[in-house]
N, CA, C and O atoms as a Tinker XYZ file with bonds, in Angstrom:
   224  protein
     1  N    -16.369000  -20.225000  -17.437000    73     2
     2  CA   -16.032000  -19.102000  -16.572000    64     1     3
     3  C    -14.521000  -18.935000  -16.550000    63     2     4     5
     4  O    -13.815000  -19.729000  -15.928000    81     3
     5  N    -13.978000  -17.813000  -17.288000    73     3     6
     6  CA   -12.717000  -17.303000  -17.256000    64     5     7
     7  C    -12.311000  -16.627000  -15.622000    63     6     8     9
     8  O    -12.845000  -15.777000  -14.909000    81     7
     9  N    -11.257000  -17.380000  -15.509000    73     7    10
    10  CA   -10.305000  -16.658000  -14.091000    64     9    11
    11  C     -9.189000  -16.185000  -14.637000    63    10    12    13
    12  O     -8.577000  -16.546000  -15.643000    81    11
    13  N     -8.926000  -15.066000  -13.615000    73    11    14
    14  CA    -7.650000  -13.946000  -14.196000    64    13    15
    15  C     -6.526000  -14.642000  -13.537000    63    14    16    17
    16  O     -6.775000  -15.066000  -12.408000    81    15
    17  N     -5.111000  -14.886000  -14.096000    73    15    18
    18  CA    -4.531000  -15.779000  -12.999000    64    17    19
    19  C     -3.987000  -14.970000  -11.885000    63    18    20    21
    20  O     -3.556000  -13.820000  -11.967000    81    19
    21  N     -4.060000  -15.689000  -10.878000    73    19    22
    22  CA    -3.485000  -14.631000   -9.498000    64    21    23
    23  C     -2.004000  -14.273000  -10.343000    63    22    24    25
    24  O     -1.490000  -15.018000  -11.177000    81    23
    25  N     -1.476000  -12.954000   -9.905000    73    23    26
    26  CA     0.074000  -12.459000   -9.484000    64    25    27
    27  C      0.657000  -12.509000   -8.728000    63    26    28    29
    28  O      0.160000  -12.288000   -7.624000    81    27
    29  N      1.589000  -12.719000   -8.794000    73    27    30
    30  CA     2.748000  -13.078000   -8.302000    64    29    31
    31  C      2.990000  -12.189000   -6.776000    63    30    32    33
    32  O      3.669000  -11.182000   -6.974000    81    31
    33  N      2.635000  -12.344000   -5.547000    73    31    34
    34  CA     3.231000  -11.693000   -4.113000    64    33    35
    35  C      4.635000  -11.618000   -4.161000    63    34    36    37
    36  O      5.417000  -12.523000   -4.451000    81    35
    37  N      4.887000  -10.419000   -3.838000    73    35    38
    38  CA     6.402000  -10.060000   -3.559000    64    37    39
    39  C      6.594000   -9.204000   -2.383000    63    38    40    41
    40  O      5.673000   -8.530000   -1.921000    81    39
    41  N      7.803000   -9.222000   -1.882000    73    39    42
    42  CA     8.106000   -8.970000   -0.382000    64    41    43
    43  C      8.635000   -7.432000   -0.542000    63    42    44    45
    44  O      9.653000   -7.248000   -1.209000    81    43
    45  N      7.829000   -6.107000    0.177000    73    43    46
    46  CA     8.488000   -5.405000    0.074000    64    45    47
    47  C      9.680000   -5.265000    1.678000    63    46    48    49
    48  O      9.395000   -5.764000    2.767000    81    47
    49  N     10.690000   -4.642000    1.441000    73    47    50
    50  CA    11.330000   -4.634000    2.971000    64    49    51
    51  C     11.478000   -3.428000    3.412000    63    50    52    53
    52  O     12.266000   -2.931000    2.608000    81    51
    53  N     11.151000   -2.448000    4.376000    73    51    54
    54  CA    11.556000   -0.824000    4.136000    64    53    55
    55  C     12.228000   -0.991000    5.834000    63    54    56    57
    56  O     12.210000   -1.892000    6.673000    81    55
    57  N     12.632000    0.000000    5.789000    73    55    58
    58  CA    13.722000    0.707000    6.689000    64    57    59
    59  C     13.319000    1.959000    7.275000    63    58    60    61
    60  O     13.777000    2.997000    6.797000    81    59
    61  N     12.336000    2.006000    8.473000    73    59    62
    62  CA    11.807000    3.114000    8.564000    64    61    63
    63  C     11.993000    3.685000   10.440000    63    62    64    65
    64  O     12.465000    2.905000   11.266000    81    63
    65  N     11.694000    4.622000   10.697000    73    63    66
    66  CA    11.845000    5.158000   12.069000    64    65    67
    67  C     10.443000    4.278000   12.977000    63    66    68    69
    68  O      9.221000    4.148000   12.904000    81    67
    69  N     11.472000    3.888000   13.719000    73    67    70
    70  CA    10.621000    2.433000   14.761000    64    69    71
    71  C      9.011000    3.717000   14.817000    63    70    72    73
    72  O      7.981000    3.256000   14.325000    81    71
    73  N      8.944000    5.110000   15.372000    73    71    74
    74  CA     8.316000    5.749000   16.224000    64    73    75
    75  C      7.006000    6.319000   14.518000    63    74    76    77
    76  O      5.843000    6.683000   14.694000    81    75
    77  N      7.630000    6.226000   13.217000    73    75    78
    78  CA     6.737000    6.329000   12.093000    64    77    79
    79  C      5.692000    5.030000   12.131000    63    78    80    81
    80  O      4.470000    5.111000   12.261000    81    79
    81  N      6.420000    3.901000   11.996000    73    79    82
    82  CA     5.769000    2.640000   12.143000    64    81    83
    83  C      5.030000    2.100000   13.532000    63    82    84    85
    84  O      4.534000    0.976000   13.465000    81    83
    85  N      4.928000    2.806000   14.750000    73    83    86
    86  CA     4.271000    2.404000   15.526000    64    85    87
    87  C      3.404000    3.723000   15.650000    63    86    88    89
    88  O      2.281000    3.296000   15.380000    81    87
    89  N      3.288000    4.877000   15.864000    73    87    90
    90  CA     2.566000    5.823000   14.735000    64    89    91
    91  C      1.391000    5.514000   13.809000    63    90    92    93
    92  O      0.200000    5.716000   14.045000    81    91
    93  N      2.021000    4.912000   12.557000    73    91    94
    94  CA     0.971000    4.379000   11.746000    64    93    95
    95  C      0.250000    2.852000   12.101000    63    94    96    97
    96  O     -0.883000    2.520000   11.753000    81    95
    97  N      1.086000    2.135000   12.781000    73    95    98
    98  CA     0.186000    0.438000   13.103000    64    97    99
    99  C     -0.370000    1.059000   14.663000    63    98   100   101
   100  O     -0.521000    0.133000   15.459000    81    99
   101  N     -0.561000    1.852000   14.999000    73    99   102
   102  CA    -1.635000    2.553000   15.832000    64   101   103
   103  C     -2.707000    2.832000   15.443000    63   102   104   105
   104  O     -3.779000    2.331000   15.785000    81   103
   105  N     -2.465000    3.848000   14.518000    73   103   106
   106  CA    -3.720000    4.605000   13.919000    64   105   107
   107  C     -4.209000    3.458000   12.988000    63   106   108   109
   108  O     -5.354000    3.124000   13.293000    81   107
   109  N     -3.791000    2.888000   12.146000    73   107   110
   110  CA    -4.436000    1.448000   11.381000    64   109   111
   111  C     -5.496000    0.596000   12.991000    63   110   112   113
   112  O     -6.628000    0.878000   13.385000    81   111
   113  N     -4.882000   -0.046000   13.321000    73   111   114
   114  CA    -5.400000   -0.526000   14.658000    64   113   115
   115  C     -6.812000    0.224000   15.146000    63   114   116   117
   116  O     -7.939000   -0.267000   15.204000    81   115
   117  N     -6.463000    1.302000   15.410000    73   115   118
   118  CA    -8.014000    1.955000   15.537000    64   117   119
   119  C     -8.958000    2.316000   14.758000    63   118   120   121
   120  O    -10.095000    2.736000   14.970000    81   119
   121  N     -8.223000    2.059000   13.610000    73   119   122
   122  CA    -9.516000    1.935000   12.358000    64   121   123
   123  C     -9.951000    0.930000   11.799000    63   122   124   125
   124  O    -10.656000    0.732000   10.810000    81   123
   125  N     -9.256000    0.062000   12.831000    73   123   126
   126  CA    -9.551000   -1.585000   12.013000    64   125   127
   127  C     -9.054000   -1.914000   11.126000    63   126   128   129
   128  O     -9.452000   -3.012000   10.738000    81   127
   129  N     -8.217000   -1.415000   10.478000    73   127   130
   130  CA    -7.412000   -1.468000    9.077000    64   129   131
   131  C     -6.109000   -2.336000    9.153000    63   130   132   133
   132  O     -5.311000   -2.617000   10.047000    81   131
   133  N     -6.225000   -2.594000    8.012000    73   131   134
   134  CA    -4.592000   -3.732000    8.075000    64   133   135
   135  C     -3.395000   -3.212000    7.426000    63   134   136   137
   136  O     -3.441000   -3.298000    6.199000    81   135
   137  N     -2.342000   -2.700000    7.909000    73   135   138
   138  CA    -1.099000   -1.976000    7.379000    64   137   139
   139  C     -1.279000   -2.092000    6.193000    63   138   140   141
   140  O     -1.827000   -1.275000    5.453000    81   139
   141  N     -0.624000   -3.593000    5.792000    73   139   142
   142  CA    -0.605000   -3.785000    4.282000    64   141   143
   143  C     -1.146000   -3.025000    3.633000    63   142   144   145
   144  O     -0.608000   -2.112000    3.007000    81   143
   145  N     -2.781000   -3.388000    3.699000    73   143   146
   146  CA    -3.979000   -2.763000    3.192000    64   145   147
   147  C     -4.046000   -1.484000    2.638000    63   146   148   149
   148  O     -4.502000   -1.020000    1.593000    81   147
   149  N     -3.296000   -0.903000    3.913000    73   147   150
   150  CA    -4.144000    0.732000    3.652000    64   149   151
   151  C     -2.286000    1.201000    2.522000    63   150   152   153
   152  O     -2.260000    1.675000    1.386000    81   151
   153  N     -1.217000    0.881000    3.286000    73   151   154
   154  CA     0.281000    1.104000    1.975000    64   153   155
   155  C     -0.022000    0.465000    0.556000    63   154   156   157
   156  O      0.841000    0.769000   -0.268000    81   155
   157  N     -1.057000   -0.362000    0.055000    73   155   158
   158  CA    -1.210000   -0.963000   -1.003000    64   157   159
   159  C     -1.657000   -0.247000   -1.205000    63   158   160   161
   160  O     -0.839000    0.416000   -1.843000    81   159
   161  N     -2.988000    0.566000   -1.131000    73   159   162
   162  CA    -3.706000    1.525000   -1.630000    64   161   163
   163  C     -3.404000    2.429000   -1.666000    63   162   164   165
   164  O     -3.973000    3.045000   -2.567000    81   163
   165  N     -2.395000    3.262000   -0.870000    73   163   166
   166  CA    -1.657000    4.634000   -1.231000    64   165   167
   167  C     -0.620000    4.004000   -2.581000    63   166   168   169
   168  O     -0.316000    4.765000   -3.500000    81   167
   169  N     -0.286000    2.986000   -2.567000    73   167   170
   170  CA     0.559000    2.854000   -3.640000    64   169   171
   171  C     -0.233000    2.979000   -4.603000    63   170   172   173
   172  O     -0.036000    4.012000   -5.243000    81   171
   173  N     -1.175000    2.248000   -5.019000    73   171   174
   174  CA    -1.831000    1.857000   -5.930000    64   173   175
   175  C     -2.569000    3.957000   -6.382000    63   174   176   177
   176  O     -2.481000    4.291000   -7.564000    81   175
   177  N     -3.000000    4.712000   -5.652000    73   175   178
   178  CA    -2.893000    5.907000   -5.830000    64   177   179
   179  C     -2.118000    6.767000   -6.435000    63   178   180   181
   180  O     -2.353000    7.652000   -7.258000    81   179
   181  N     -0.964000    6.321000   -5.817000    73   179   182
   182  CA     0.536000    7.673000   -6.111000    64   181   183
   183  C      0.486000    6.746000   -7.497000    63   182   184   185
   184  O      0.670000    7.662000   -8.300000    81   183
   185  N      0.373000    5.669000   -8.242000    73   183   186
   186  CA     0.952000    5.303000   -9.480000    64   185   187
   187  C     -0.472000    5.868000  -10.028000    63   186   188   189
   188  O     -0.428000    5.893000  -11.258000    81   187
   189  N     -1.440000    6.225000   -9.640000    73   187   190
   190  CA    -2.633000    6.516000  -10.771000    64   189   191
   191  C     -2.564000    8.486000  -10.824000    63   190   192   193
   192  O     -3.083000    9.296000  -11.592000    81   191
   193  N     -1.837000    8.614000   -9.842000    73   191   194
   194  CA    -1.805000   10.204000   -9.642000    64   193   195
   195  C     -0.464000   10.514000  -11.047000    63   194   196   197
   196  O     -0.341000   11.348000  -11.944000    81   195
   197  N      0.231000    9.470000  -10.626000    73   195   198
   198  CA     1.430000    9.768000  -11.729000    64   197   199
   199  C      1.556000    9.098000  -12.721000    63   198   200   201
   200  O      2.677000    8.865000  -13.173000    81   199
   201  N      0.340000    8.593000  -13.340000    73   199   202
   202  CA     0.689000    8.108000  -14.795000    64   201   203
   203  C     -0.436000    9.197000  -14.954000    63   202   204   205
   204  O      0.089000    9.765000  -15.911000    81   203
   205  N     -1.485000    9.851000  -14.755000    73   203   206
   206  CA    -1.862000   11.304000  -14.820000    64   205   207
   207  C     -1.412000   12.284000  -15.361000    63   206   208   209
   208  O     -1.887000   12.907000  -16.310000    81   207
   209  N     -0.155000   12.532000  -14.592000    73   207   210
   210  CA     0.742000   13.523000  -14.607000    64   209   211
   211  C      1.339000   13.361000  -15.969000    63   210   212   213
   212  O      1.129000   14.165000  -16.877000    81   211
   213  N      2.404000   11.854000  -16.132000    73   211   214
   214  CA     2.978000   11.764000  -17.186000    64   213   215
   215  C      2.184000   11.971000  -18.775000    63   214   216   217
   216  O      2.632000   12.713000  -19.650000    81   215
   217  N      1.252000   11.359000  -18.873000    73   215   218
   218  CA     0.066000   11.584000  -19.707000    64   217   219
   219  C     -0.381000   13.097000  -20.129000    63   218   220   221
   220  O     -1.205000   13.403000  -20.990000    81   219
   221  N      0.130000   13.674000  -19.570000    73   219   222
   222  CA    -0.560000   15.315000  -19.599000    64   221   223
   223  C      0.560000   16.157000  -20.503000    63   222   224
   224  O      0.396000   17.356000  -20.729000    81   223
């Protein structure tokens, strides 16, 4: 049984308006969702929306 090796975690740091970030770890919170979680997956989106784009 082949395992993929884990990658490497890296720290992102952002700089954002206190009232965006309590805003969004609100609305996460009531959906049960975990910050991280749901910014990994918009990331992981915007790079599949735009290697799309570039491709075209």
């Amino acid at each position: 049984m082949s395992k993929e090796p884990k990658e490497e975690i890296v720290e992102l740091k952002l700089r954002i308006p206190r009232s965006l970030r309590s805003e969004f770890k609100s609305i996460c919170a009531a959906r049960d969702e975990n910050m991280k979680d749901v910014l990994v997956a918009y990331m992981r989106k915007y790079i599949e929306q735009h290697k799309a784009e570039k491709s075209e």
